[in-house]
C-alpha positions, 0 to 999 in steps of 0.5 A: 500500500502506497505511503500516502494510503496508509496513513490515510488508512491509520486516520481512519482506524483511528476515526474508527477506534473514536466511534467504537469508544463513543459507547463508554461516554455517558453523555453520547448516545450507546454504542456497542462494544466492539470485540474482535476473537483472532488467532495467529494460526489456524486451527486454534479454535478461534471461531469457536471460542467467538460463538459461544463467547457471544452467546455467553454474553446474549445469556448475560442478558446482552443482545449481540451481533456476531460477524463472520469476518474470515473472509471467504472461510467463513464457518458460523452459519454452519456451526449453527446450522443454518445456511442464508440466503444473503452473506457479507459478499452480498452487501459488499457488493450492494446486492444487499442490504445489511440489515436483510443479511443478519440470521437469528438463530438464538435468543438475543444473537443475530449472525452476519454470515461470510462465505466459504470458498467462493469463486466469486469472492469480491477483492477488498482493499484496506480501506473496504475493510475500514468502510465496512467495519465503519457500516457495521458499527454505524447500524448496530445500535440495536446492539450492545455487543459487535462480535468479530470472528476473524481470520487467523494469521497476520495479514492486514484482513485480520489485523484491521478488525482486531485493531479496530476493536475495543477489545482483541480476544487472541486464542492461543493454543499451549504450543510453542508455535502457537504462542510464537504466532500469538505475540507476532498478531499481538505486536502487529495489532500493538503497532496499528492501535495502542488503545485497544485492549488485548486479552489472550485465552489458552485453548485446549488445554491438557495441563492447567497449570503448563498453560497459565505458566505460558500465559505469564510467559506470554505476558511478561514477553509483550511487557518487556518488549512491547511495552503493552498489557495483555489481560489473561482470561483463562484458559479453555481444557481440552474437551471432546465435547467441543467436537461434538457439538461442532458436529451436531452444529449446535454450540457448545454452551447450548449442546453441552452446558456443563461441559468442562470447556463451556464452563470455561467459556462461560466464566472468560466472558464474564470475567472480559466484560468485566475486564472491559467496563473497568479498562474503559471506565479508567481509560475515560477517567484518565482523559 
């Protein structure tokens, strides 16, 4: 990207991260808050942890909208068994509205559904992406949450959502290769948006107390030489549930409630939107 579009760019995530905030301020009109699940590997169990993520969250009581944001990989139709008529390509190419595109599956979440391998896939610049996350936040005032289920790796198509989010949840799974993948997303994501907050959990985990010692390792790493905080959530155990339910294509919090991994999930989303009311009350009370 030429020099010049890329700073053009970085005012815009900028312009975006002001709307995304605009949510925690009394005195303006709510906005939801914005949250971006991403992984620097494939694999990790990423898009799981986003669904059942939001829907923990829509049992809190919250009303969320889950956007399938890996682009042309998109999967969250299937693990809910559904399969729309309309998908994001539809309304980047204005065939659709976006409002027409959401499904509903459970009480509380609506899903915007990506496509999987299509030949027709539409290329999108940087600057689409940030005009598409601006659209979605623009009309999601009905919600209160905006659950972006990204790609996985380091490509600007996964940075941007997560950079453009008040909270980046990066999935982690207790591996060294994992985690090395992990802190470069977490560097990149640092360097496009200091004011996002980062949170890491580990997944499948076979052994607690090897992926907490990994986590703080994780930690004490983009504390010393990026000079940013990561927040551990926790971790998720490895589950033979979790594949279950994929395969019955009903989530996990809703297939197996009291699953060892569902409640995990269930206590990560409690204690990150407790995390997150308190980081941006501070952040509002700094400035």
């Amino acid at each position: 990207m030429p020099m010049h579009e890329w700073r053009h760019s970085e005012d815009q995530a900028a312009r975006l991260r002001e709307r995304a905030m605009a949510h925690s301020t009394p005195s303006r009109v709510a906005l939801p808050r914005i949250w971006a699940v991403t992984s620097g590997k494939g694999g990790a169990g990423k898009s799981v942890v986003a669904l059942n993520f939001a829907l923990t969250l829509c049992e809190m009581g919250r009303t969320v909208l889950l956007v399938d944001a890996d682009e042309n990989l998109g999967k969250l139709d299937v693990m809910v068994g559904q399969s729309p008529a309309v998908r994001i390509p539809d309304v980047l190419s204005g065939s659709a509205d976006l409002d027409a595109a959401y499904i509903r599956p459970f009480t509380g979440l609506a899903i915007l559904a990506g496509s999987s391998g299509s030949l027709n896939y539409p290329e999108i610049t940087d600057m689409e992406r940030l005009r598409f996350i601006d659209r979605i936040a623009s009309s999601a005032s009905g919600f209160t949450d905006v659950v972006y289920d990204t790609g996985a790796g380091i490509g600007s198509k996964v940075v941007i959502y997560a950079a453009a989010a008040d909270e980046t949840i990066v999935v982690v799974n207790p591996e060294p290769v994992s985690v090395l993948d992990a802190y470069a997303v977490i560097k990149l994501i640092s360097a496009k948006n200091t004011g996002v907050a980062l949170n890491i959990v580990m997944n499948r985990s076979l052994a607690p107390a090897e992926s907490d010692d990994t986590a703080a390792k994780l930690q004490k790493a983009v504390r010393h030489f990026l000079s940013s905080d990561v927040r551990y959530l926790g971790l998720v155990p490895y589950d033979e549930n979790v594949g279950r339910s994929v395969v019955r294509q009903s989530p996990l919090v809703r297939a197996y409630p009291s699953s060892p991994a569902a409640v995990a999930i269930r206590t990560i989303a409690q204690k990150g939107l407790r995390s997150s009311v308190n980081y941006h009350q501070q952040e509002l009370a700094i400035v």
